[in-house]
N, C-alpha and C positions, 0 to 999 in steps of 0.2 A: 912237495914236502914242506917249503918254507912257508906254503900259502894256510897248509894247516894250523904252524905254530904261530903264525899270524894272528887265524882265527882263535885261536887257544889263549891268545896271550890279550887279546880281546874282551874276551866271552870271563877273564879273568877279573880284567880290568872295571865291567860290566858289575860281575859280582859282589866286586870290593866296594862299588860303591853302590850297591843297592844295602849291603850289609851295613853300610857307614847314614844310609838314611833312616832304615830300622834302629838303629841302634841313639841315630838322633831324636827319631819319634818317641822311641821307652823313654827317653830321660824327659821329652817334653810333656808326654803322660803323667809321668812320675810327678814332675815339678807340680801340675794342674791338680793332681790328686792330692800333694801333701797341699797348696794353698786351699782349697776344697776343704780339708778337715781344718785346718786352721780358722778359715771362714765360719765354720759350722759349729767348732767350740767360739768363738768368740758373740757370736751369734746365740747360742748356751747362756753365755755369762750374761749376756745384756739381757735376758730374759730373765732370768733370778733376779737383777739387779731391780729390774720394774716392778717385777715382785715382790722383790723386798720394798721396794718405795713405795707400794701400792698398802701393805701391808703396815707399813710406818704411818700413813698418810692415818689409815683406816683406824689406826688406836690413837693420834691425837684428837678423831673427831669423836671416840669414844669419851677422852680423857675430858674435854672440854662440855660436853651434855655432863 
């Protein structure tokens, strides 16, 4: 009988910590995922930003013909 609650209290201990490495992984996805969009708009801005300077660049060479 004690050998069972052994294994029970085991097979518990087991658990707690495979739930406690799932539950480390979501947040480390999570983390990867919001720097990901953060990346990805800032990556956005500096692309309008060229744009616009490409576009700046492109009406001085007009202004000056």
């Amino acid at each position: 009988m004690m050998l069972i609650v052994h294994w029970l209290s085991e097979i518990g201990a087991i658990l707690w910590a495979l739930a406690s490495v799932v539950i480390v992984l979501a947040k480390l996805i999570s983390a990867i995922t919001y720097c990901e969009l953060k990346l990805v708009a800032m990556l956005d801005s500096a692309f309008k930003v060229k744009k616009a300077w490409k576009k700046l660049k492109d009406g001085k060479r007009k202004n000056r013909q």
